[in-house]
N, CA and C atoms as a LAMMPS dump frame, in Angstrom:
ITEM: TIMESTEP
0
ITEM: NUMBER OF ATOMS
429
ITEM: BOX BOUNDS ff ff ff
-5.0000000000000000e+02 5.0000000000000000e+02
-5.0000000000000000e+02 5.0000000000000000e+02
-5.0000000000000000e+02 5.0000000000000000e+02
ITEM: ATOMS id mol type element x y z
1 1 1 N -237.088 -330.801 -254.763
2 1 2 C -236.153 -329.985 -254.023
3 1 3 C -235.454 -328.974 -254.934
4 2 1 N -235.161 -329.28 -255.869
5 2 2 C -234.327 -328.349 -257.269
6 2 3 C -234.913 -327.172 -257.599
7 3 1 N -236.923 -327.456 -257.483
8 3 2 C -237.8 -326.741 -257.766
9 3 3 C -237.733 -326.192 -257.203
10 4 1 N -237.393 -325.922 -255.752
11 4 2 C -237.266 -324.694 -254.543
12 4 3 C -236.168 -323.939 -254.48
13 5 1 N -234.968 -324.817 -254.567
14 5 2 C -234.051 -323.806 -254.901
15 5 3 C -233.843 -322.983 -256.059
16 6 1 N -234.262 -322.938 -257.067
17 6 2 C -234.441 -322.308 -258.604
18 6 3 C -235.618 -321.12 -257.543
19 7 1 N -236.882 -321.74 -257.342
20 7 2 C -237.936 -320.622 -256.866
21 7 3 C -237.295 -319.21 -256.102
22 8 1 N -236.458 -319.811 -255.193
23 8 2 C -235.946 -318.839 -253.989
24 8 3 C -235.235 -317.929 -254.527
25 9 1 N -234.225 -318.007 -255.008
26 9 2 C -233.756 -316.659 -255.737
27 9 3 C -234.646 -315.98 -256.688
28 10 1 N -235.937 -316.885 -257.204
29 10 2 C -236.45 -315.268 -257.948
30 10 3 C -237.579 -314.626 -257.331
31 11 1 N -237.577 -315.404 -256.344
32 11 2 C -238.834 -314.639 -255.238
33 11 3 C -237.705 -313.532 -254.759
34 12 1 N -236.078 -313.947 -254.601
35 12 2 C -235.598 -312.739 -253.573
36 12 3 C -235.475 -311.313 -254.624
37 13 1 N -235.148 -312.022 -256.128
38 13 2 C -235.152 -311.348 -256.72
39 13 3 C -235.891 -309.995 -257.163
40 14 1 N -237.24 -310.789 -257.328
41 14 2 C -238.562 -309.999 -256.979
42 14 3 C -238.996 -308.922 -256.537
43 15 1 N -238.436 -309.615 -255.011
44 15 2 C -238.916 -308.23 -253.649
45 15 3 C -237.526 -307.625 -254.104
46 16 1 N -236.359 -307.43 -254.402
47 16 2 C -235.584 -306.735 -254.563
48 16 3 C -235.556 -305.696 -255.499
49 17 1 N -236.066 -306.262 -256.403
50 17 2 C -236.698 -304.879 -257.191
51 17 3 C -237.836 -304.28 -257.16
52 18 1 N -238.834 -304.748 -255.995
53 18 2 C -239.452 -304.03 -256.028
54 18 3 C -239.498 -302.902 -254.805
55 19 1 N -238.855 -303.296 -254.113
56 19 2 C -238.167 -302.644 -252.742
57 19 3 C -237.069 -301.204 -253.427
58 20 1 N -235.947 -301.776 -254.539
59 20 2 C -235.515 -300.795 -255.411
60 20 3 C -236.613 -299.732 -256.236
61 21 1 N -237.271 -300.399 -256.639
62 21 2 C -238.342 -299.544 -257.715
63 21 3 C -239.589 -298.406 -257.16
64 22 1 N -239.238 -298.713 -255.653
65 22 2 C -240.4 -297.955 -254.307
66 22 3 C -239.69 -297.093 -253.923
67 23 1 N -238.015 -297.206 -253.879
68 23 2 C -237.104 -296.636 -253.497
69 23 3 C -237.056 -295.381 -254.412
70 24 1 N -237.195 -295.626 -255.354
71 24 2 C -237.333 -294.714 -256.559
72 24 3 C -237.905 -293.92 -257.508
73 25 1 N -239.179 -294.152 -256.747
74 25 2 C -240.351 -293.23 -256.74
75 25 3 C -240.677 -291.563 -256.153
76 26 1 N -240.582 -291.138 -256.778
77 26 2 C -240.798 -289.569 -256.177
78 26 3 C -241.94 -289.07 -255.423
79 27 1 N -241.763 -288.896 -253.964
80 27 2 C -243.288 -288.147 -253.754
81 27 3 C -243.389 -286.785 -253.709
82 28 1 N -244.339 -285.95 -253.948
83 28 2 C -244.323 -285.255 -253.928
84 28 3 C -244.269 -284.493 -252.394
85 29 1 N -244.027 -283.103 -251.928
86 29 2 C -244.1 -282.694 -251.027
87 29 3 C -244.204 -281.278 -251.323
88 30 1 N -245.157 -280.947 -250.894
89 30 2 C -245.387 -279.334 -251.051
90 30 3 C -244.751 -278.699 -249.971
91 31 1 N -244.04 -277.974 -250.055
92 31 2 C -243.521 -277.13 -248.948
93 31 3 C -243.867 -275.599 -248.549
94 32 1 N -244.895 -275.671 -247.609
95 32 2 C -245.159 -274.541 -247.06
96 32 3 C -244.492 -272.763 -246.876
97 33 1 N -244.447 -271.905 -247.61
98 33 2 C -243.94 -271.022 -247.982
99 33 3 C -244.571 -269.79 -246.317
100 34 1 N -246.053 -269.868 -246.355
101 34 2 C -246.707 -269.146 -245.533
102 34 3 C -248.008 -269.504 -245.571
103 35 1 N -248.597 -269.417 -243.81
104 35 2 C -249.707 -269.905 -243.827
105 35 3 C -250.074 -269.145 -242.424
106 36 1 N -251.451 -268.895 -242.354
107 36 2 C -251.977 -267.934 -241.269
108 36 3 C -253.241 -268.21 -241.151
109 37 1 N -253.741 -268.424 -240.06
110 37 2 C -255.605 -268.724 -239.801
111 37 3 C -255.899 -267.55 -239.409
112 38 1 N -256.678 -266.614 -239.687
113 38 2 C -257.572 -265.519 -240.243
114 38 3 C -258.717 -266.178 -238.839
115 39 1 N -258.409 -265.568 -237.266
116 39 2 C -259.869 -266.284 -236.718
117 39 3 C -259.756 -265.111 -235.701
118 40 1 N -259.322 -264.047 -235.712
119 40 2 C -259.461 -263.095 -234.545
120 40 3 C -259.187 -261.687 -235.404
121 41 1 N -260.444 -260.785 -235.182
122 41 2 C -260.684 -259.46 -235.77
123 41 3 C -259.924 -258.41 -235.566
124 42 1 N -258.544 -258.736 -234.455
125 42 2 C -257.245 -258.334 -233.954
126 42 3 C -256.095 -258.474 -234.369
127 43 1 N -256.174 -259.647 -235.362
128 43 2 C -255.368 -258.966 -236.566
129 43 3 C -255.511 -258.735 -237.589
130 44 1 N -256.413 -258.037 -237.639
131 44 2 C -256.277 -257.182 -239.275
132 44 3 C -255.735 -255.769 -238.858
133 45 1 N -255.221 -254.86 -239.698
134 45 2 C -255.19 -253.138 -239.511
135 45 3 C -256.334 -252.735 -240.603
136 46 1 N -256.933 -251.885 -240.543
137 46 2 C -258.008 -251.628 -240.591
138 46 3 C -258.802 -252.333 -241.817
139 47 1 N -258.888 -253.565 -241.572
140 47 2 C -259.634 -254.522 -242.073
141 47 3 C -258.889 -255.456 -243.029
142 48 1 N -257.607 -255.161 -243.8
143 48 2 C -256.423 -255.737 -243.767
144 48 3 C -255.749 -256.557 -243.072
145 49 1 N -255.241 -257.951 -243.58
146 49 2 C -254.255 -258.682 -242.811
147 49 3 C -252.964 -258.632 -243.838
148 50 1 N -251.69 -258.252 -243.141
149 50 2 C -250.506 -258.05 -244.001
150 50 3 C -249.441 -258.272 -243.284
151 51 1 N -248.731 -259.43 -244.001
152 51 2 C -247.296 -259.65 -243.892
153 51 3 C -246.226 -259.773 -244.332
154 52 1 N -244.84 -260.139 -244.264
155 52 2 C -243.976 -260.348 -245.598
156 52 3 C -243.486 -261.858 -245.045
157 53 1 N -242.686 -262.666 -246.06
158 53 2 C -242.079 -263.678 -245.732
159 53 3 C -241.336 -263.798 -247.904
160 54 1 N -240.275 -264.516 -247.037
161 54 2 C -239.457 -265.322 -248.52
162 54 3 C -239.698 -266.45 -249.28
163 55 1 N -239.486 -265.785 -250.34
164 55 2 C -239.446 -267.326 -251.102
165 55 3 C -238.441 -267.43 -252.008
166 56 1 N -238.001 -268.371 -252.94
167 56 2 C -237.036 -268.73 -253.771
168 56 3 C -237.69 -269.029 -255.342
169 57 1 N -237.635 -268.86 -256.052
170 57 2 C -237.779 -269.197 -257.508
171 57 3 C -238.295 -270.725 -257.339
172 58 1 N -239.56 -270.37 -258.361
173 58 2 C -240.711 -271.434 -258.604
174 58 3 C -242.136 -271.705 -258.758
175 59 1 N -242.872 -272.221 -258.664
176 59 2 C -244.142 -272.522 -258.746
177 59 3 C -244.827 -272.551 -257.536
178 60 1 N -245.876 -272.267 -257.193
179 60 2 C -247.018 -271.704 -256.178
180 60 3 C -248.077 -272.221 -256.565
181 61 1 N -248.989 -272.325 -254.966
182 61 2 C -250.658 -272.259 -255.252
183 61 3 C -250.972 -272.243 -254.277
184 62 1 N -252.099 -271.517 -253.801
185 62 2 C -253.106 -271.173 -252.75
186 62 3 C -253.738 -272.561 -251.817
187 63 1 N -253.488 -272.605 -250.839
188 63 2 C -254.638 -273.671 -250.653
189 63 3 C -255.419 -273.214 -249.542
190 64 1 N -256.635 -273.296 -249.201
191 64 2 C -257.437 -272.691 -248.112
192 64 3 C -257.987 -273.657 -247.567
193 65 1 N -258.213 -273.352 -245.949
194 65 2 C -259.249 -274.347 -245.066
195 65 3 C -260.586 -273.171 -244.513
196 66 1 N -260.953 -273.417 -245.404
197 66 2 C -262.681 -272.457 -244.587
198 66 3 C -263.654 -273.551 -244.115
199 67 1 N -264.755 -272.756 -243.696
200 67 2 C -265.666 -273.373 -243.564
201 67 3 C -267.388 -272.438 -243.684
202 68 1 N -268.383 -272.959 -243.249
203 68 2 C -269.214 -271.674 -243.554
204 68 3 C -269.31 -270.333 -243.294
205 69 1 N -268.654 -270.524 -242.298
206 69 2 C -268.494 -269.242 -241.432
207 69 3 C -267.424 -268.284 -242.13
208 70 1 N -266.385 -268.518 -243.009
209 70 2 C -265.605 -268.198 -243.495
210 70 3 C -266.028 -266.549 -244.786
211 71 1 N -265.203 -266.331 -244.817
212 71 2 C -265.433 -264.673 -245.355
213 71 3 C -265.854 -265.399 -247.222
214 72 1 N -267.323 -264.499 -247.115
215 72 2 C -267.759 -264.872 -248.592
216 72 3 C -266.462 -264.363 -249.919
217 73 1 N -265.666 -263.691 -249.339
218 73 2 C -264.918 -263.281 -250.183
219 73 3 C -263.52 -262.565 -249.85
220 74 1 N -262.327 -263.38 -250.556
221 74 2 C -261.055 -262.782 -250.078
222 74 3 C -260.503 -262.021 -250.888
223 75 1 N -259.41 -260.946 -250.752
224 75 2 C -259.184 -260.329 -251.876
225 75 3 C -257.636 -260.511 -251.235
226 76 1 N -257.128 -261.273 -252.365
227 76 2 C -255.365 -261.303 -251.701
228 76 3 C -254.483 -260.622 -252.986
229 77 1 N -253.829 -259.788 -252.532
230 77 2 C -252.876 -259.117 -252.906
231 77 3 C -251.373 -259.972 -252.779
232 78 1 N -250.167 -259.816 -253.652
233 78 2 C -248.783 -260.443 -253.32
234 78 3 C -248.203 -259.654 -253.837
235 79 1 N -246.762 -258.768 -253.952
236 79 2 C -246.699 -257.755 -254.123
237 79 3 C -244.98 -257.957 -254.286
238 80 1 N -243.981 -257.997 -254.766
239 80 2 C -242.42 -258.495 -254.675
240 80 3 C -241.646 -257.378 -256.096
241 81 1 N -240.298 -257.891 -255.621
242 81 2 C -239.903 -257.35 -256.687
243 81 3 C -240.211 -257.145 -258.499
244 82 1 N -240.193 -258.593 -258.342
245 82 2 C -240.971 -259.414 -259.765
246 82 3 C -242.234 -259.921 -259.574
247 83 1 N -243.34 -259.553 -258.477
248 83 2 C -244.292 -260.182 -258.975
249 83 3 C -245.251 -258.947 -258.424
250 84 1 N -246.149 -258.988 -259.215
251 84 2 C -247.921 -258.417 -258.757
252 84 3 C -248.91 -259.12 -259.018
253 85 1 N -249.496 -259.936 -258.144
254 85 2 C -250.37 -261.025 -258
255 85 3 C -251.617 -260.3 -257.36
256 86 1 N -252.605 -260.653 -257.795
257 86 2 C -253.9 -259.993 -257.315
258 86 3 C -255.135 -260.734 -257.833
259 87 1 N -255.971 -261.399 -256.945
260 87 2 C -257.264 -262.054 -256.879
261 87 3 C -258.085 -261.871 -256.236
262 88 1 N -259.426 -261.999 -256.003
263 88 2 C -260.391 -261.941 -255.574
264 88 3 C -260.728 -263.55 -255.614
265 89 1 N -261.086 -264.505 -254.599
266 89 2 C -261.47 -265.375 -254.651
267 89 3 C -262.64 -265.335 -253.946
268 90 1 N -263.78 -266.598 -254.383
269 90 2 C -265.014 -266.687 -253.667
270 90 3 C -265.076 -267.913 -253.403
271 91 1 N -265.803 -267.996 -251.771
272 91 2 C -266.109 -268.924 -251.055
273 91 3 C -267.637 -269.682 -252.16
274 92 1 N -266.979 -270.911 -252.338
275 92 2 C -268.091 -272.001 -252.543
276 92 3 C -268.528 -273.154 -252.435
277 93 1 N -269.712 -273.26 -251.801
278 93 2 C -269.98 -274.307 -251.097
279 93 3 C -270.523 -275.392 -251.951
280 94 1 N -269.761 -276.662 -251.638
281 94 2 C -270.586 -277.989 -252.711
282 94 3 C -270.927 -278.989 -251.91
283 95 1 N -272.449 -279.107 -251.706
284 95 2 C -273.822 -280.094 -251.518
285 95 3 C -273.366 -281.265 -251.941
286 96 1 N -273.099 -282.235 -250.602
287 96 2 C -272.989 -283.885 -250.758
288 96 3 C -274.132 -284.474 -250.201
289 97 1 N -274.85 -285.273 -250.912
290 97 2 C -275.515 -285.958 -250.387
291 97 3 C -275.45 -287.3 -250.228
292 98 1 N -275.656 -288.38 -248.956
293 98 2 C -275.203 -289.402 -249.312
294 98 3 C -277.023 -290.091 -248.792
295 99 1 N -276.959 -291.581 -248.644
296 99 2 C -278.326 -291.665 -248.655
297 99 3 C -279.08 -291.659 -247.121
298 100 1 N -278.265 -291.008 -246.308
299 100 2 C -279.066 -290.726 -244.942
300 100 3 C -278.616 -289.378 -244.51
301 101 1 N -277.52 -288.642 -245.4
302 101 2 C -277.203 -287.474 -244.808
303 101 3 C -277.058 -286.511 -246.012
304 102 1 N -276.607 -285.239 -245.843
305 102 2 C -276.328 -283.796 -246.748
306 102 3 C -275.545 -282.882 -245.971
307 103 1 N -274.632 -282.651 -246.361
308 103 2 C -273.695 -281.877 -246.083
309 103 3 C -273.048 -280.969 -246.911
310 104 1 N -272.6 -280.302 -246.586
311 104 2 C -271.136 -279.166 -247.713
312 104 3 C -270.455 -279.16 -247.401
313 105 1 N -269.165 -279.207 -248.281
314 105 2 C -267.543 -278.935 -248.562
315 105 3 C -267.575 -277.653 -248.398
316 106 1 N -266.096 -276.609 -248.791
317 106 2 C -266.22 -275.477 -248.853
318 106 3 C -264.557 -275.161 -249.773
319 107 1 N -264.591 -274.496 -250.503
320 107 2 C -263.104 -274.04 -251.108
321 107 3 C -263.784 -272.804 -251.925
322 108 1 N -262.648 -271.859 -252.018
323 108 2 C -262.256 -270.747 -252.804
324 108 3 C -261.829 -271.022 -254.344
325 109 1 N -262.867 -270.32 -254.979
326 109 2 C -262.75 -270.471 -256.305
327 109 3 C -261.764 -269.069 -256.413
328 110 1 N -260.789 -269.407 -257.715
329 110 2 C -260.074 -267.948 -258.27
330 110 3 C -258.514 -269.019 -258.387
331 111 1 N -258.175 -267.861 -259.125
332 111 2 C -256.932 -268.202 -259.722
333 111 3 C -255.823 -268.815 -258.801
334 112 1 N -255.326 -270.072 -258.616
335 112 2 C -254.583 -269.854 -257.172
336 112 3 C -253.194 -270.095 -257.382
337 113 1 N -253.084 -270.578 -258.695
338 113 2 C -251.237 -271.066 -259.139
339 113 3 C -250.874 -269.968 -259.648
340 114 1 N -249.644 -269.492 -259.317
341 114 2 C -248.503 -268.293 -259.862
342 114 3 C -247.225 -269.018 -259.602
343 115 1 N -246.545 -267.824 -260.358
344 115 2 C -244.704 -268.558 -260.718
345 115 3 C -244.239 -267.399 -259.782
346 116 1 N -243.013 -267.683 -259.572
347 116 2 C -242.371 -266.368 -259.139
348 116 3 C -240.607 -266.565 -259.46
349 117 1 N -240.363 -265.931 -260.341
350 117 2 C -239.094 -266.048 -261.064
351 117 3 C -237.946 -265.67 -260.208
352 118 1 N -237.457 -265.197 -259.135
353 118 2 C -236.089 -265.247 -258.551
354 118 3 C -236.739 -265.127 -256.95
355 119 1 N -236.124 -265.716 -256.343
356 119 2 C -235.928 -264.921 -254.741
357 119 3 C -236.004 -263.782 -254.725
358 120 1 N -237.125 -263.479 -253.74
359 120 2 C -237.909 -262.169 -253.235
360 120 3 C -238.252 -262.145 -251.756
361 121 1 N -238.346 -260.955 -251.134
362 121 2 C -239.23 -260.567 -249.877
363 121 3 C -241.065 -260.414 -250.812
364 122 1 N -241.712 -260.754 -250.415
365 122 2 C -243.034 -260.74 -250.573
366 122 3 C -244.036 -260.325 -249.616
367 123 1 N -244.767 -259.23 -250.015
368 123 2 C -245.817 -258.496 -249.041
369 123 3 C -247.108 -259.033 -249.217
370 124 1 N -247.928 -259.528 -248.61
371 124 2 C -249.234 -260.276 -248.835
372 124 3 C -249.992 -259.472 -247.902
373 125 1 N -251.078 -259.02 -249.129
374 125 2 C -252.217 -258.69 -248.114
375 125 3 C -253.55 -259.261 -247.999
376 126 1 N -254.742 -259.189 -247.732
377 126 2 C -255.679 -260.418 -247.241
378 126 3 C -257.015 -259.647 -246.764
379 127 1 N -257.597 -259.096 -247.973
380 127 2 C -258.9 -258.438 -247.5
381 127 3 C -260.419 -259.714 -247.309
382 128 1 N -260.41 -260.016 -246.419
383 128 2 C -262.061 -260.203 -246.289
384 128 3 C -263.212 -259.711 -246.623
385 129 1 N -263.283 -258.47 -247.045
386 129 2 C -263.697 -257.582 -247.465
387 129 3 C -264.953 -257.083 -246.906
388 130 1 N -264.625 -256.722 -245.481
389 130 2 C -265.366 -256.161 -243.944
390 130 3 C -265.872 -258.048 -243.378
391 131 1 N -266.015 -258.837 -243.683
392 131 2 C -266.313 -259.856 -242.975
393 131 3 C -264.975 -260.683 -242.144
394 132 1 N -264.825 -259.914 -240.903
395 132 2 C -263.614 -260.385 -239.9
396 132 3 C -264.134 -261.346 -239.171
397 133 1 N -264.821 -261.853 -239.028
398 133 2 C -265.495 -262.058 -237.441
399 133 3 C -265.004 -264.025 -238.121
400 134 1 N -265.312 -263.893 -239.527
401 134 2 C -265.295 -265.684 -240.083
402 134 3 C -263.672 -266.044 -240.12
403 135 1 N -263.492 -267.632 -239.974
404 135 2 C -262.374 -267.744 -240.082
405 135 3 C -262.067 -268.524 -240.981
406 136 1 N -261.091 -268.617 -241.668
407 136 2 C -260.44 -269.148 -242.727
408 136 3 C -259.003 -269.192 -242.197
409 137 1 N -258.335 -270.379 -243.062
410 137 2 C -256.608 -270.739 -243.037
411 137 3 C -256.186 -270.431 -244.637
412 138 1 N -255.138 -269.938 -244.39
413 138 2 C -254.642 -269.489 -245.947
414 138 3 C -253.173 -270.005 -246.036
415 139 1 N -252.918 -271.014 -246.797
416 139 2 C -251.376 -271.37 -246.778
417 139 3 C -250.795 -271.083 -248.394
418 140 1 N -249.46 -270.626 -248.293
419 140 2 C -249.108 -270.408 -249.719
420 140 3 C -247.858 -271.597 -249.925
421 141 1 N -248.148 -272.816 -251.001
422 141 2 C -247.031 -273.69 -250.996
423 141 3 C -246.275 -273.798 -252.087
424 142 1 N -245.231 -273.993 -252.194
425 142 2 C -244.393 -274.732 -253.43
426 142 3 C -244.279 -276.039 -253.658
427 143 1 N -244.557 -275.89 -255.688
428 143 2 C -244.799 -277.327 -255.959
429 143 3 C -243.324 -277.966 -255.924
């Protein structure tokens, strides 16, 4: 009986720190700055997609949802007080094979992390470069 009561407090003990120590773990959360799906040839101006939106001082990166259909090639412009950001990224496709099927992934190769040192209005532009008709999602997040 002695043996159980000694046990019980360090079992509570236990989960108590580990309930504290979960508590205290950081997750990450990227927070969405701007994001736009690229799937109707009605909005671009003449083959251009361009908008502005804010951000605050910090770290960035591109993330894209294409698929095959998606424009072999984007050319994104970012344009702010303090920043001139400019890439060309290319659509590339990577071959999975598993042992009854084959398929492809798809992501944009090119530079996609930038800083941006104070709060700004930011102009983004978004050439496909004449291929409108494919669609792609383009989100810009903070780390």
């Amino acid at each position: 009986m002695k043996k159980i009561i000694v046990i019980i407090p360090i079992i509570i003990a236990v989960i108590g720190l580990i309930v504290v120590s979960e508590s205290n773990n950081e997750v990450r959360i990227d927070k969405a700055v701007f994001h736009v799906t690229l799937a109707d040839p009605e909005m671009y101006q003449d083959g251009v997609y361009t908008d502005m939106f804010s951000v605050e001082a910090g770290n960035y990166f591109f993330r894209f949802i294409p698929n095959g259909d998606s424009p072999k090639s984007l050319s994104i412009s970012l344009k702010g007080k303090n920043l001139n950001f400019y890439e060309d990224f290319r659509l590339n496709g990577t071959l999975h094979e598993t042992g009854i099927s084959q398929y492809y992934t798809w992501d944009y190769d090119g530079q996609k992390q930038f800083v941006i040192s104070e709060q700004q209005e930011i102009t983004i532009e978004i050439n496909p470069n004449g291929s409108i008709l494919g669609s792609v999602s383009v989100s810009i997040l903070q780390n």
